[in-house]
MIDREN-794459 format. One record per residue (C-alpha): residue in one letter; chain; z, x, y. Coordinates in steps of 0.001 Angstrom, whole numbers, padded with zeros to 6 digits. Layout:
N
rest,kette,zz,xx,yy
a,A,Z,X,Y .
...
//
This chain:
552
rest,kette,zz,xx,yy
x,A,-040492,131184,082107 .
x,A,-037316,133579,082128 .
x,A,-033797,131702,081803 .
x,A,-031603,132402,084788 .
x,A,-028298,132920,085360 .
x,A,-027403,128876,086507 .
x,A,-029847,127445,083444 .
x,A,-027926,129647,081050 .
x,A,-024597,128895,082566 .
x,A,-025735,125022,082158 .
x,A,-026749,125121,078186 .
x,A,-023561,126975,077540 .
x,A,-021843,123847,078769 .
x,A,-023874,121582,077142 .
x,A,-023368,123542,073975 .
x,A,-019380,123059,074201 .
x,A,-018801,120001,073085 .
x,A,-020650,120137,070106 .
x,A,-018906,123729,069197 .
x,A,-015250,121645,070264 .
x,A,-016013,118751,067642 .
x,A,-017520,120898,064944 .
x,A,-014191,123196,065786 .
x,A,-012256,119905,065304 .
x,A,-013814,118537,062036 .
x,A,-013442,122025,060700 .
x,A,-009592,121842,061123 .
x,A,-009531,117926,060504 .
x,A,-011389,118782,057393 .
x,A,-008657,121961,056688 .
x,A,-006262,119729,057145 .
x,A,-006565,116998,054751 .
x,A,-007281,119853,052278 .
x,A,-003758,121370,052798 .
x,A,-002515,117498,052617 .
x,A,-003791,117182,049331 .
x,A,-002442,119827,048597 .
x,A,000791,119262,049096 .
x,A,000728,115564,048159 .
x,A,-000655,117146,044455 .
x,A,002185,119857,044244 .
x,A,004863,117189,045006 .
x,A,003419,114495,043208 .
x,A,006375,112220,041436 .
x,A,009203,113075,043642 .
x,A,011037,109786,044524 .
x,A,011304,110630,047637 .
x,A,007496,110676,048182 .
x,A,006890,107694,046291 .
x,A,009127,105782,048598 .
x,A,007268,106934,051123 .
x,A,004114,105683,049614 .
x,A,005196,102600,049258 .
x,A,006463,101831,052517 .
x,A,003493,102993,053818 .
x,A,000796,100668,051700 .
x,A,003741,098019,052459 .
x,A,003321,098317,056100 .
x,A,-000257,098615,056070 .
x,A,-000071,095627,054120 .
x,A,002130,094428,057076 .
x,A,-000499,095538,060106 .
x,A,-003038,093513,058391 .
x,A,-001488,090530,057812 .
x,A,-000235,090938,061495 .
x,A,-002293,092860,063873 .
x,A,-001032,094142,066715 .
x,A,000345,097291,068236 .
x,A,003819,096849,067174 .
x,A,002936,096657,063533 .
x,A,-000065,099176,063777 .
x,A,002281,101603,064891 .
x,A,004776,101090,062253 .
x,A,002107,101629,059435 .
x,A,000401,104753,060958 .
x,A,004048,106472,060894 .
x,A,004284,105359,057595 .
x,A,000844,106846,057083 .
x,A,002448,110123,059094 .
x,A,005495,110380,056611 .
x,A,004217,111107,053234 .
x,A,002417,114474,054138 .
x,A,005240,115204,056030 .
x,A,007828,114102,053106 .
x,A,005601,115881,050367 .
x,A,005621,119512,052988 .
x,A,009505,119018,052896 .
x,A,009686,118527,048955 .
x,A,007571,121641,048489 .
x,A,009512,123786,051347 .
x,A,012496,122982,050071 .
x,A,014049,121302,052983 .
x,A,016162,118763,051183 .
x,A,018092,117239,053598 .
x,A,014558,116304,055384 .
x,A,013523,114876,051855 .
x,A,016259,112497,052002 .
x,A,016258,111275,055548 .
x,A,012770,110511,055221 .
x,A,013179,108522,052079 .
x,A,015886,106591,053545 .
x,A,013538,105703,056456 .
x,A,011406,104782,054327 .
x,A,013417,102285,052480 .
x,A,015200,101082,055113 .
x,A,011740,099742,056257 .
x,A,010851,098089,052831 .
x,A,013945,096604,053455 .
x,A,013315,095541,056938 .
x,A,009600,093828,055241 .
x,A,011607,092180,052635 .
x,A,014321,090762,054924 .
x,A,011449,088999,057327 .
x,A,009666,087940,054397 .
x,A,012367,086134,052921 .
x,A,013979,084706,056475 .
x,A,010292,083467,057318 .
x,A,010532,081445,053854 .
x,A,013292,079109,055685 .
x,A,017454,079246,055807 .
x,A,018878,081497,053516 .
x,A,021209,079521,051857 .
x,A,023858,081228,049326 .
x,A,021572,079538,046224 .
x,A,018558,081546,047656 .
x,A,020392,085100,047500 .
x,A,021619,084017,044146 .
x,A,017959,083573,042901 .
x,A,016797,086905,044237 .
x,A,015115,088787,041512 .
x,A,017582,092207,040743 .
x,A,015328,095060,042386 .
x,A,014886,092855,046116 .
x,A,018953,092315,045268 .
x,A,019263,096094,044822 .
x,A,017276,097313,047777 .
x,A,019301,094721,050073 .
x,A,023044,095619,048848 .
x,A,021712,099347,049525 .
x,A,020686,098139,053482 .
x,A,023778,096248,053523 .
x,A,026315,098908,051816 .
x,A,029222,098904,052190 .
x,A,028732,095241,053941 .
x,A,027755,092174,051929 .
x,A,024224,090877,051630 .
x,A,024592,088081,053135 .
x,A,025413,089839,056249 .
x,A,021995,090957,056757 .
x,A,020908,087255,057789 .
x,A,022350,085000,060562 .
x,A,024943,082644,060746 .
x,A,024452,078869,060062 .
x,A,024571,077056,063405 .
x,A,025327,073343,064328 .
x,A,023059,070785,065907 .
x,A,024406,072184,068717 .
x,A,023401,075930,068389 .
x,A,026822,077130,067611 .
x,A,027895,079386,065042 .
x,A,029621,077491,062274 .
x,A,031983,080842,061482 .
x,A,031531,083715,063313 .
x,A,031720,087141,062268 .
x,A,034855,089623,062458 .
x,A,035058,092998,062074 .
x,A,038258,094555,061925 .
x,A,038332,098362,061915 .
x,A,041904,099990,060622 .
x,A,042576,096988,059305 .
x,A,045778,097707,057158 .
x,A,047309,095220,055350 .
x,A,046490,092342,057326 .
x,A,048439,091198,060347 .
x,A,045216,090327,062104 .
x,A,043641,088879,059260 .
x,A,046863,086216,059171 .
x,A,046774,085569,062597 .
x,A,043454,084428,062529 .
x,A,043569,082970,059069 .
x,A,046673,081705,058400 .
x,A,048565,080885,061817 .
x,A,045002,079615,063649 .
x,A,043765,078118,060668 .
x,A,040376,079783,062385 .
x,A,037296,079043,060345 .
x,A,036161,082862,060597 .
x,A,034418,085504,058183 .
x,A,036188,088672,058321 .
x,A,035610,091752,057032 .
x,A,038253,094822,057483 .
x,A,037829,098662,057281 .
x,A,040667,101311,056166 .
x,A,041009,104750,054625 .
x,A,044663,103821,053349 .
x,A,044245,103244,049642 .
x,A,047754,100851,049820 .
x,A,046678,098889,052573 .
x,A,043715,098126,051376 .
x,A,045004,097334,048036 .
x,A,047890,094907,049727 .
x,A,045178,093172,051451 .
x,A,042859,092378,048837 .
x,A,046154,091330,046755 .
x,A,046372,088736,050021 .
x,A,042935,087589,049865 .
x,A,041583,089378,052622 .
x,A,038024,091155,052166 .
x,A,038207,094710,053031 .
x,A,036526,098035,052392 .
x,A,038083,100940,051607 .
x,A,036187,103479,053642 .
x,A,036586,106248,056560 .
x,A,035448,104517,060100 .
x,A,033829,107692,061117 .
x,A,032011,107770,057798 .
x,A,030036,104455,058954 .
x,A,027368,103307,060899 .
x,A,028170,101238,063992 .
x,A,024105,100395,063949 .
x,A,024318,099133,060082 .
x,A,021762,096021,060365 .
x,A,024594,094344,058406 .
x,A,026455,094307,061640 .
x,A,023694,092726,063790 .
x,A,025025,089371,063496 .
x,A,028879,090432,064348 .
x,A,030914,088013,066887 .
x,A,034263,090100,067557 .
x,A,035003,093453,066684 .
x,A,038919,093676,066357 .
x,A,040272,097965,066116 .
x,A,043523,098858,065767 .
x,A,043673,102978,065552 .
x,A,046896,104569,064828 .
x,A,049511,104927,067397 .
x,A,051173,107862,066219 .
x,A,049323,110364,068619 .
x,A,050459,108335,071523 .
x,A,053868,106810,070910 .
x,A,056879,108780,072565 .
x,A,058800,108278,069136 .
x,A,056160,111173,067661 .
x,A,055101,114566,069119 .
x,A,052568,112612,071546 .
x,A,050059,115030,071173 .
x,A,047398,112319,071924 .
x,A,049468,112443,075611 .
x,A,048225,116254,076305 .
x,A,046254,116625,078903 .
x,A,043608,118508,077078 .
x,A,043388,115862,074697 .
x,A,042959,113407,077143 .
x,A,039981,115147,079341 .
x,A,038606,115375,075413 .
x,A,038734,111674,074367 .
x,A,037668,110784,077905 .
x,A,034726,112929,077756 .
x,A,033522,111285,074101 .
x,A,033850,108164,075702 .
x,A,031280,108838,078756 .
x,A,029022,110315,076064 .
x,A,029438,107474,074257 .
x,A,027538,105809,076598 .
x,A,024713,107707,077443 .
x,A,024003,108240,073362 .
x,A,024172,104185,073498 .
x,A,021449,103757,075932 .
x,A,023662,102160,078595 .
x,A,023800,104894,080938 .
x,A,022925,103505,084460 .
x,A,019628,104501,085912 .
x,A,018189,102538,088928 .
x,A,014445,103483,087686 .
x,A,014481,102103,084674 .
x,A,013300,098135,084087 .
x,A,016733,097918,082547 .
x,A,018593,099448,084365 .
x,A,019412,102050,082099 .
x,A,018438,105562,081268 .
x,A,016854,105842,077314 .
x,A,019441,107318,074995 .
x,A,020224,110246,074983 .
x,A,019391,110845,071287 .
x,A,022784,112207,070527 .
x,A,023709,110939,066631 .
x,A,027433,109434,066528 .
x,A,028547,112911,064497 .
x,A,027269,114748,068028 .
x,A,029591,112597,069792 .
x,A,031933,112597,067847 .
x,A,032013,116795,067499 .
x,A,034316,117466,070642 .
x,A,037336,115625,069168 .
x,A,037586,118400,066343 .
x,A,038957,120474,069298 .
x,A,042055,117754,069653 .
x,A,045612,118803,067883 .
x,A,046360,115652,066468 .
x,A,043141,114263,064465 .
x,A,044655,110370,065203 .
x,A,044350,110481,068722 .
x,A,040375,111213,068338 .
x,A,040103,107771,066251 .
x,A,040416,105841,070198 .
x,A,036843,107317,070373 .
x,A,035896,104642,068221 .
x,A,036717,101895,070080 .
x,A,033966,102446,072549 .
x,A,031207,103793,069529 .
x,A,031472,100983,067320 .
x,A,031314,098712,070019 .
x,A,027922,100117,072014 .
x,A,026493,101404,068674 .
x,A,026547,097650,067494 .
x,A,024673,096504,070699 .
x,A,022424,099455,070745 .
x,A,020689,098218,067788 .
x,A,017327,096455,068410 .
x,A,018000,092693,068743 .
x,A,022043,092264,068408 .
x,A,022720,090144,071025 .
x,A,025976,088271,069422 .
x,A,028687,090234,070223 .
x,A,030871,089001,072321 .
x,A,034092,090371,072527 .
x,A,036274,093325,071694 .
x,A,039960,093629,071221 .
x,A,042042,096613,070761 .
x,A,045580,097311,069827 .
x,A,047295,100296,070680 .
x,A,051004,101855,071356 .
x,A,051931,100832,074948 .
x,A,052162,104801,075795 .
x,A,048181,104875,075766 .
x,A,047520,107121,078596 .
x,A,045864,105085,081360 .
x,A,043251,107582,081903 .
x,A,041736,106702,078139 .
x,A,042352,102695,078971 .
x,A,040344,103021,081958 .
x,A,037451,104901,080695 .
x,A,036976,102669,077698 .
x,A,036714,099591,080290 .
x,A,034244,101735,082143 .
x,A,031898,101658,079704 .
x,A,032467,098610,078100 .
x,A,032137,097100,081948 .
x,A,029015,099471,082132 .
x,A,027421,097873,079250 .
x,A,027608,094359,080256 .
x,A,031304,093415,079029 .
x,A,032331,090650,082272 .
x,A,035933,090367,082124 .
x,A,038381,093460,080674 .
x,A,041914,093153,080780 .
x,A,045135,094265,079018 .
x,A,048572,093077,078393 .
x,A,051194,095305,077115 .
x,A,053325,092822,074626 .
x,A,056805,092426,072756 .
x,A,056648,090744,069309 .
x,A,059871,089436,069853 .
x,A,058696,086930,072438 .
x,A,056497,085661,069539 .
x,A,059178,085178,067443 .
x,A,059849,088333,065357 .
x,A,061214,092058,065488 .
x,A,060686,094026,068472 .
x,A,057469,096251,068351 .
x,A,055817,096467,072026 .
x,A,052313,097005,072030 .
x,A,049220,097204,074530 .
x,A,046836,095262,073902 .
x,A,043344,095343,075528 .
x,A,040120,093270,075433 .
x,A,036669,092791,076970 .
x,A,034305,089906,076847 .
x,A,030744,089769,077775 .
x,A,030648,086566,077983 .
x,A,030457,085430,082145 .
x,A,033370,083606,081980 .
x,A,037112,084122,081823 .
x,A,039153,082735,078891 .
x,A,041155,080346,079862 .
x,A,044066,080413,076986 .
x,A,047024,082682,078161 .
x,A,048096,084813,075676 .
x,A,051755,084400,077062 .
x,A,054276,081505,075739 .
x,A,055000,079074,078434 .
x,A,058776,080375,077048 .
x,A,059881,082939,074702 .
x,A,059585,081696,071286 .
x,A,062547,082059,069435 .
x,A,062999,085089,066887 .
x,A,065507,085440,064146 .
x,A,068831,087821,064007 .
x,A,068275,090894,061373 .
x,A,070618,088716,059640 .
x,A,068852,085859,059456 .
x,A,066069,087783,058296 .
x,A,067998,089588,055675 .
x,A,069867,087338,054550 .
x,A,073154,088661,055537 .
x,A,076657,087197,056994 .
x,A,077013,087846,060625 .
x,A,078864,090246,062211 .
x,A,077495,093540,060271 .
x,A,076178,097029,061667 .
x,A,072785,098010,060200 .
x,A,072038,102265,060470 .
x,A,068485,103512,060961 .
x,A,069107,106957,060469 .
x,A,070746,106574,057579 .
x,A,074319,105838,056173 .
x,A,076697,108215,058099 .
x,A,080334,107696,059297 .
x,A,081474,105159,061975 .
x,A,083058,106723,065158 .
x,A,086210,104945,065364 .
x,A,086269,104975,069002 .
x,A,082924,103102,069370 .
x,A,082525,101446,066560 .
x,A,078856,103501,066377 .
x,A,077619,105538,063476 .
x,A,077904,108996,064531 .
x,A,074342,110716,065972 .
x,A,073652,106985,066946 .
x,A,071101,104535,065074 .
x,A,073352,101693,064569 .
x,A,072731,098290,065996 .
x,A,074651,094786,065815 .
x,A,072813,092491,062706 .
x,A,073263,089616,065114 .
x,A,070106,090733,067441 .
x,A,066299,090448,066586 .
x,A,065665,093657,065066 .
x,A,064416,096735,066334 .
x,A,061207,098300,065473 .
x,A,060373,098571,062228 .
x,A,059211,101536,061313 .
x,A,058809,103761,058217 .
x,A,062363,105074,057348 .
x,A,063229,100909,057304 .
x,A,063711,101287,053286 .
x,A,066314,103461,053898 .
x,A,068013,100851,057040 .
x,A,071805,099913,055389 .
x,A,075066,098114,056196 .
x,A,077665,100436,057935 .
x,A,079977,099915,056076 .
x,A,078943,098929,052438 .
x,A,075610,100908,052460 .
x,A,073289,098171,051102 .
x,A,070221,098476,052116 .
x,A,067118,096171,052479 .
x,A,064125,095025,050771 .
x,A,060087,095536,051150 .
x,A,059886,091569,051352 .
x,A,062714,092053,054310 .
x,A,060760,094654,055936 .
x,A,057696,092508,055884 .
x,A,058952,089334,057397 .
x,A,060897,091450,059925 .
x,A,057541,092335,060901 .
x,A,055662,088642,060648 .
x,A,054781,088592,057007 .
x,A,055686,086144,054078 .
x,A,058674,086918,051740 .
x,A,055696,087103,049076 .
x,A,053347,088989,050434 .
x,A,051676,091389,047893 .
x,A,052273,094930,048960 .
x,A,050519,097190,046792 .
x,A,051524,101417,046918 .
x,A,048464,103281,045043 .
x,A,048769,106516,043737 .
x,A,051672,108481,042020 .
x,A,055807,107062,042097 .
x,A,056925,104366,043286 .
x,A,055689,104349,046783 .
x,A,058987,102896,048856 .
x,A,058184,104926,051722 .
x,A,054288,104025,051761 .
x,A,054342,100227,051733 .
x,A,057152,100696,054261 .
x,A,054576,102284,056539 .
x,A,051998,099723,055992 .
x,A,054251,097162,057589 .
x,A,055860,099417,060130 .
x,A,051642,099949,061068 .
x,A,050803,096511,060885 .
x,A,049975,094084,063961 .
x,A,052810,091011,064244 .
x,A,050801,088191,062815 .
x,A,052331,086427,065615 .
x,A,050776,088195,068292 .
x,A,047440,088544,066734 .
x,A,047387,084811,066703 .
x,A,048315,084799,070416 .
x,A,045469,087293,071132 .
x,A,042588,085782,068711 .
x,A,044161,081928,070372 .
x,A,042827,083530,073916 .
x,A,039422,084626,072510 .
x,A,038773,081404,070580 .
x,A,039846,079373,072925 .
x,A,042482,077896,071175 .
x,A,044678,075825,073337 .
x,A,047138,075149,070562 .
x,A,047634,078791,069361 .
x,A,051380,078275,070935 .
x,A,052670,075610,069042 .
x,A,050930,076746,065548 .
x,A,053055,080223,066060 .
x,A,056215,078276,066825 .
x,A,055372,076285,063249 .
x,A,054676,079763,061413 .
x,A,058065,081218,062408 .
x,A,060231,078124,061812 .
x,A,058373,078247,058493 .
x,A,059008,081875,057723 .
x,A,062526,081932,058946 .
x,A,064323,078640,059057 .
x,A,065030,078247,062569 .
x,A,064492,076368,065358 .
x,A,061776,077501,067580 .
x,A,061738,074195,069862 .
x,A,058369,072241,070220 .
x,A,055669,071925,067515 .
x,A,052706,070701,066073 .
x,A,053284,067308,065959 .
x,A,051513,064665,063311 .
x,A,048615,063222,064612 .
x,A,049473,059231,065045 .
x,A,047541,056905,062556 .
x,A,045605,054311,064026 .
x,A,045150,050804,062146 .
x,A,042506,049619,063637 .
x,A,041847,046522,061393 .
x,A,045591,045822,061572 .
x,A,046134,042095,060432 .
x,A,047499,039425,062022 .
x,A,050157,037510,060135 .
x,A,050041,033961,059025 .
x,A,051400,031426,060799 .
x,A,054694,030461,059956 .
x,A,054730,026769,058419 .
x,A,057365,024228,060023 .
x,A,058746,020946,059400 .
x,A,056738,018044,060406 .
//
């Protein structure tokens, strides 16, 4: 019987799967070859044998714990180390490295479960870790401690026996005193700066801090997972009307605003009604990509704002941080509204509850004047209740009292030039009566002197004008003498005074008033009206006395 036309058609169809899967084993089979291939030629690397180990790690992993999460995990594990050992051989360093550091990161990852699921992680049990687990872990954690990595101790209560704060441009440490030493606030900070002085003055204090660029960093470090507050204070200079106020432009503002709304959306918390979150996936920007616009700005300093809204969302974007609560950011009281509002647009947008601001004179706190705005966001769903306003202006000190000098003296801040006789001024202005709180401090204060004699004051002056003890350690770093340099580390730094006022609103400390009124009657000597006052002793096995004898 002849084959026709339809039976032909019909074998040829049959025959196509068969040709498909021998087809398919052929290149399968082609494949692994080339693999081997270029696992033998690369053989050594330690990039590739990270891989490797990661990958019989998380196999390891899968079995121990089947199911598609973990199954997953190893087969891209699997995945890697042909495509790690193609990248060594190509050439394509950069590739090399990322894919090592994935790699490690998720040997860390193992290692971190595998030691929380052996109970609390007490400071005796990261003590006793043996040196390579230590290694791996201060390389997951860098430039953040170890301990970092794991979560707070809580009370019977569930409450976090010290929370976490980061502070980001930290300086030398007015924020760091508020909270430590005016609160008294059982807290474990950890502060950022590029300034080699600063950071050097605040270690000298006893504040931790790492010297380090904030765009150099990771907002998603896993270190930062268990974070309660995140504190920023970029520099004014771009905004204040003192300076050139480049940051004011209107170019540079449609730029900064524009990084912010990216922000977002490279977060994962740009709204999107048909998503189960509510959200739209992330755009898959990296934080350099959002970050690239602000090259465009004239002044570098006003791009730093940016940050306020990165490290923030980066933190949360991370896979399971859920701690963060609250924000605050200090800025000069010339911020442009337009940046203000689009920060608490997508801080709002992302599940902050209540955002508000407060633009604030340190010399209602007791100290020089330096007005400020100050800004923060909570995502908690209720309100603080702690105003961040004196019920009345708390008293602060003459520049003579501060000083140290007799009353009735004119201090210059542009330097010592002649006295108009008719006004009793120095000539080009700058002078001011030593009987007033002082005016902003501010970089040139070294060079502040009497009008008449020419003395002129000290760094420990400077700092207490400011909020800081007589003794405080500043520390210049580098070449001279540095007058000018720790000058400008105190005319940058956030009044103690207010930071307490601020952090005494986020903690909910009720009695942030009256410890601020203590710390400046302390600091200067004067009366500052009600205080702290020493908690009554109760007897409660009070005794009572004998009977008095009498005559019969």
């Amino acid at each position: 019987m002849g084959i026709t036309h339809a039976s032909a058609g019909g074998m040829l169809n049959l025959l196509r799967p068969a040709t498909a899967n021998a087809d398919f084993a052929a290149d399968a089979a082609a494949q692994e070859a080339d693999d081997a291939a270029a696992l033998a030629a690369a053989a050594g690397h330690p990039a590739l044998i990270e891989c490797q180990t990661a990958a019989a790690l998380l196999t390891e992993f899968a079995d121990l714990n089947p199911d598609e999460q973990s199954e997953e995990w190893a087969f891209g594990a699997v995945e890697r180390i042909a495509e790690c050992a193609y990248a060594v051989n190509d050439g394509y360093e950069e590739r090399v490295e990322e894919l090592a550091r994935e790699a490690r990161g998720e040997r860390a990852a193992v290692a971190l479960g595998r030691i929380e699921s052996q109970g609390p992680v007490t400071a005796e049990r990261l003590a006793a870790l043996d040196d390579e687990t230590r290694r791996l872990l201060e390389w997951y954690a860098a430039p953040f401690p170890i301990e970092w990595l794991f979560a707070p101790e809580r009370d019977t209560f569930g409450r976090i026996l010290r929370k976490r704060v980061i502070v980001l441009f930290h300086g030398p440490g007015g924020l760091s005193l508020g909270l430590r030493d005016i609160l008294g606030a059982d807290v474990d900070i950890i502060g950022i700066d590029l300034d080699g002085g600063a950071v050097a003055t605040a270690v000298a204090a006893g504040l931790r801090v790492i010297h380090a660029d904030v765009t150099a960093l990771d907002p998603e470090n896993p270190a930062l997972q268990f974070v309660s507050i995140i504190a920023l204070t970029p520099p004014c200079q771009a905004f204040t009307p003192s300076g050139l106020g480049k940051g004011r432009y209107t170019a540079s503002i449609d730029v900064i605003c524009r990084v912010i709304w990216e922000a977002g959306a490279a977060a994962g918390f740009l709204p999107w009604e048909h998503s189960e979150t509510g959200y739209a996936p992330r755009s898959g920007d990296t934080w350099d990509e959002v970050r690239a616009p602000l090259a465009e700005l004239e002044d570098p300093r006003a791009g730093l704002m940016a940050e306020v809204i990165i490290w923030p969302l980066g933190m949360l974007a991370r896979p399971g941080n859920n701690l963060l609560e609250c924000v605050m950011v200090e800025q000069s009281s010339a911020l442009p509204k337009q940046i203000e509002e689009a920060l608490f647009g997508e801080l709002t947008q992302a599940g902050w509850h209540t955002t508000e601001a407060w633009t604030l004179d340190a010399v209602d706190y007791g100290a020089s004047h330096r007005k400020r705005r100050f800004m923060t966001a909570h995502r908690g769903a209720e309100t603080p209740f702690v105003d961040v306003v004196p019920a009345a202006p708390i008293p602060a000190p003459t520049f003579a009292e501060v000083v140290g000098w007799s009353t009735g003296r004119i201090y210059l801040t542009r330097g010592h030039r002649p006295v108009d006789p008719a006004t009793g001024r120095a000539k080009g202005g700058g002078s001011r009566s030593a009987d007033l709180p002082s005016t902003c401090v501010t970089a040139t204060a070294y060079g502040w002197a009497d009008s008449e004699t020419g003395e002129t004051i000290s760094q420990s002056d400077i700092g207490r004008l400011v909020g800081f003890p007589a003794d405080y350690p500043w520390t210049h770093v580098g070449r001279g003498r540095g007058v000018r340099n720790v000058a400008q580390q105190a005319a940058d730094a956030v009044c103690p005074m207010v930071s307490a006022a601020i952090f005494g609103r986020i903690l909910g400390d009720a009695n942030w008033e009256d410890k601020v009124r203590a710390y400046v009657h302390e600091l200067y000597g004067i009366d500052t009206g009600t205080m702290i006052a020493e908690p009554e002793q109760l007897n409660l096995f009070v005794q009572e006395p004998a009977p008095t004898a009498t005559a019969a």
